[in-house]
N, C-alpha and C positions, 0 to 999 in steps of 0.2 A: 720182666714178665714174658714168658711164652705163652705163643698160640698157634693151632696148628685146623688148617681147614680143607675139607675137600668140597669140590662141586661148584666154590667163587670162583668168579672170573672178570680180570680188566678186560670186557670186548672191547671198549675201543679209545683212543688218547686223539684228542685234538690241542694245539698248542700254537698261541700268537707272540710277537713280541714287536716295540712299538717303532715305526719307523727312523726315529730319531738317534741315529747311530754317534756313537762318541766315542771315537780314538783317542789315541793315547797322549798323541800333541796338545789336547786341550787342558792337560795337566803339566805343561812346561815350567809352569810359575814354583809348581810342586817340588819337583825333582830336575835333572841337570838331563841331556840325553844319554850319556852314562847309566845314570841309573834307570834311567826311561827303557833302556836297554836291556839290565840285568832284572828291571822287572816282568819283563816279556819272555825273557827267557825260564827265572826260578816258576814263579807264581802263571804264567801263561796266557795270559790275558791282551790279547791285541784291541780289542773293541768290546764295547756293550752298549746294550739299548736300552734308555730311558724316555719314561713317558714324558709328553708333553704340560702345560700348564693347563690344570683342567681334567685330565688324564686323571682317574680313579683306578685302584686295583680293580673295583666289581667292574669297568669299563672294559677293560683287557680279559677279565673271566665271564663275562655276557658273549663278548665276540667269540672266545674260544668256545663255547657252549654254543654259541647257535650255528657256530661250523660243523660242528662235529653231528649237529642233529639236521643238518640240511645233506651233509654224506650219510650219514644213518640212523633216515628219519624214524627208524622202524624203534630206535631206542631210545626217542621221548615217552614213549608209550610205558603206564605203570612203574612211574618213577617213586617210590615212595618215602625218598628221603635228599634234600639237597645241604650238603656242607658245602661252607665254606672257610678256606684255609688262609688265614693270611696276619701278616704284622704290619700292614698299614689298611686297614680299614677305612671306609668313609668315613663312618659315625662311630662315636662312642654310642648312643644311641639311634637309632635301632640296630640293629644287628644287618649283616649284609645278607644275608642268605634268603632272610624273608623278603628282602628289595627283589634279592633276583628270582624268585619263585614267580612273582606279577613281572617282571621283565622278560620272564624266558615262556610265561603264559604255562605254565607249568598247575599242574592239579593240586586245589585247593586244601585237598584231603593228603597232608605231607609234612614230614619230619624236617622244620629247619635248624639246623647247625650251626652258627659260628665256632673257628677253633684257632686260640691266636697262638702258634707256633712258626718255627725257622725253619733251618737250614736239614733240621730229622723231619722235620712237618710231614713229609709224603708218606713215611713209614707213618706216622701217626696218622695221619689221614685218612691209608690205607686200610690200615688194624682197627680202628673205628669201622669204616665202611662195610669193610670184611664182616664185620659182629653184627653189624644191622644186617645187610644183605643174608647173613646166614638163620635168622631168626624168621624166615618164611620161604618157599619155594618160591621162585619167580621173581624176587624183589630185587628192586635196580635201585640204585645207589648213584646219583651223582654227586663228585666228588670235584669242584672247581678250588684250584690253588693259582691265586693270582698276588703278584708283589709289586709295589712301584719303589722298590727301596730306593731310589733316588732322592727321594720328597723329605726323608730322614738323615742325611750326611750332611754335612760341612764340607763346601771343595777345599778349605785351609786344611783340612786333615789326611795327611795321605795314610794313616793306616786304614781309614776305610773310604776314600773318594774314591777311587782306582779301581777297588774289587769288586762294588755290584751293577749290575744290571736290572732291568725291568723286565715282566713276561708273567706269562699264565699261560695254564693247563686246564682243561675240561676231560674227563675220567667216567665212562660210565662202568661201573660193576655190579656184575648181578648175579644171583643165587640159581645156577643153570641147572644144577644138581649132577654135575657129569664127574660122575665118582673117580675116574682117570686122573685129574685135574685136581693136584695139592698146591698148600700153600703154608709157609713158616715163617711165623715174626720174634724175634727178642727187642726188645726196647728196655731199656735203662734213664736215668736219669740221677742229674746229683746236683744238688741247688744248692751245696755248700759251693759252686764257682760259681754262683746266678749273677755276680757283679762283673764275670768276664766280658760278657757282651751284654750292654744298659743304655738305657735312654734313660737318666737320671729324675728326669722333671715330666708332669703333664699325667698322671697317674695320682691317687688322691693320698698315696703315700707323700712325694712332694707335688703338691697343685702347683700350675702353671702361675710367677707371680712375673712383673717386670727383668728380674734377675736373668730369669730362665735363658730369657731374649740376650742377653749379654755374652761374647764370645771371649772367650777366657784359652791365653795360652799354656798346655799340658807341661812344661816344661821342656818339650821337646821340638817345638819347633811345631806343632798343632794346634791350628785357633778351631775352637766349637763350642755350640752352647749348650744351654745343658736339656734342651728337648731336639737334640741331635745325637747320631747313634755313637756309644764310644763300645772302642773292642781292645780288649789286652790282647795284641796279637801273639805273643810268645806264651802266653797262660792258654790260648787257642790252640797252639802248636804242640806244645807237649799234651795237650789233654787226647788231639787226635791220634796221638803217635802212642799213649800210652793205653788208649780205650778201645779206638776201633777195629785192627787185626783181633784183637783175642774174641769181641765181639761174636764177630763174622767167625772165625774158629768153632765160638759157640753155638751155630747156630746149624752152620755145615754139620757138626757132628750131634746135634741133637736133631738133626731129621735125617741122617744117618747117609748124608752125602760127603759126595767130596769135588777136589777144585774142577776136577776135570770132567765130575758128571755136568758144571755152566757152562753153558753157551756166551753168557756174558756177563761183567761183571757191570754195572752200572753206580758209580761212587758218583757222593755229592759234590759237584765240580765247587771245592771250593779254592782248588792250590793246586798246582801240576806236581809242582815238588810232593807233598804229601799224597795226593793218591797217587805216584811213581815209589813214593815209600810201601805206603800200605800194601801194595801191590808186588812189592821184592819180599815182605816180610810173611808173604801169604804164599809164597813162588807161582802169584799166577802168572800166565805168559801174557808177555807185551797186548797179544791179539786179539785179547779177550778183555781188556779194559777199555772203554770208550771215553773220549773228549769231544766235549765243544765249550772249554772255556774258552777257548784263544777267541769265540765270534761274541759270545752272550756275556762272559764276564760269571760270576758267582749272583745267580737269582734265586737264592736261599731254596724255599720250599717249591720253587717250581724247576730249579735244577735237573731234579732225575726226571721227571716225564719230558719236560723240554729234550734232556738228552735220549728218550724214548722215541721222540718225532724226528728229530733230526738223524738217530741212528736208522731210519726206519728201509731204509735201504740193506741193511748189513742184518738186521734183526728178522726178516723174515724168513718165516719158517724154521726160526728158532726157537726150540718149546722152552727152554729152563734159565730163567735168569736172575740174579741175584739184582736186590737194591740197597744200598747203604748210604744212610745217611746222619749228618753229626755237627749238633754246635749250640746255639743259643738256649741255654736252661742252666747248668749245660744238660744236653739230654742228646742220647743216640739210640741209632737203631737201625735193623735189617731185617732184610723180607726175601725169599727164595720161591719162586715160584715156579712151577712144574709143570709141564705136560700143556702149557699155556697156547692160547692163539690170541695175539692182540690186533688188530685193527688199527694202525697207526697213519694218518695223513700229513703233508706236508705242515710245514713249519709255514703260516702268515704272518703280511705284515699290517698293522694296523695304524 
């Protein structure tokens, strides 16, 4: 699906992530220093932060929400829709979005959202937002994407103990009308690979029984059970390498740009190696691609705005930037935005 909008606009990103830092020696039992070694170097990843016990996703996107509205309190005001983004929820019941409406004391008269998406989430998040926000003059859109993918791994499994991180994002967007100001999404999706990345048990396809709890080794040397996160990582690997350049391809040339009209490229830090591919195969230059997996680690759907705040140095007064993001459905997607002014504050810690 395409969409194409003028007049939305992100004014402003706030983004926490939780004090709790875990280097890479804490997976020694995992792997050898060798490979400890070759993993920091392929995949990038020196540290990430995970929440503590206790630690809720909506805990991490309340904070980041009520920072961004104590810098710009002026855009609490006429909020008329709150999503939220995330694959670990509090509840199966209620929905998080309506907790943080009474938490964030937010107007009673309001659109709540849950949206359980990854590691494309932000581009969906966004494309949603976008749609509402455009459906009235003035209408602001808060968009919180908070993850504690910590609480869902196995440390016995190193195809995924090692690569996530914790964090959230707080997003307002709003319907400005400032016709200079475009914006372009393609999303995709293909659910013949939806078993690449699964949490088998705990969904009423398989209900959580005794078994669930039982830790079973993959054949490879990986103990997890089966309401912990499993990922084919090479069925991961090729699906990015073969989906997302042509994507972004698409998307440059249906809004009738090109690499060099970006200011930046913002990919979803999920592998250094692969967005360093993606990136040869697209001939963008080195300088226009950003990182901070080597501190956060891969925080799925809060990936690209995290890397929004922490660029936020390098990014101002830059109008035009791309976002791409790709993996658990499997589903992808990208976003170009034009003529843009975001509001971006430091990175907290919570």
């Amino acid at each position: 699906m395409n969409q194409e909008f003028k007049g939305i606009e992100i004014r402003a990103v706030s983004s926490c992530v939780p004090k709790n830092t875990i280097k890479n020696d804490f997976f020694d039992s995992l792997l050898s220093p060798k490979e400890i070694r070759l993993f920091e170097k392929t995949v990038g990843i020196i540290e990430r932060r995970w929440a503590l016990e206790g630690v809720t996703a909506s805990d991490l996107g309340f904070a980041a929400a009520t920072k961004l509205f104590e810098t710009t309190p002026d855009l609490k005001e006429n909020i008329g829709c709150i999503i939220f983004l995330s694959q670990t929820p509090d509840y199966k019941i209620p929905f998080s979005s309506n907790i943080l409406q009474a938490r964030l004391e937010l107007d009673k008269n309001i659109l709540c959202l849950d949206i359980n998406a990854g590691c494309s989430g932000f581009i969906q998040g966004l494309s949603t937002a976008f749609s509402i926000a455009a459906s009235k003059p003035k209408t602001k859109v808060l968009l919180i994407i908070a993850e504690t993918m910590s609480k869902i791994l196995s440390h016995q499994d190193r195809g995924t103990s090692m690569l996530f991180g914790d964090g959230a994002s707080a997003i307002i967007i709003e319907n400005t009308g400032e016709e200079t100001v475009e914006s372009y999404f393609n999303v995709f999706s293909d659910g013949e690979y939806a078993d690449a990345i699964k949490i088998p048990d705990g969904g009423f396809r398989n209900k959580v029984t005794i078994d669930s709890f039982k830790a079973k080794d993959d054949g490879n040397g990986n103990m997890r059970n089966a309401i912990q996160l499993f990922m084919d990582g090479a069925s991961v690997f090729d699906f990015t390498l073969r989906e997302v350049s042509p994507s972004i391809e698409a998307l440059l040339q249906s809004s009738q740009n090109k690499t060099e009209d970006v200011d930046f490229f913002l990919l979803h830090q999920s592998n250094k190696f692969i967005i360093n591919q993606i990136a040869t195969r697209l001939n963008i230059p080195k300088d226009k691609i950003l990182f901070n997996i080597d501190k956060f680690g891969n925080t799925s759907g809060v990936s690209i705005p995290l890397l929004l705040s922490s660029s936020a140095d390098r990014i101002v007064n830059r109008k035009n930037l791309l976002f791409s993001g790709y993996g658990v459905g499997l589903n992808w997607g990208n976003c170009l935005l034009k003529n843009s002014s975001i509001k971006l504050t430091e990175i907290f810690e919570i």
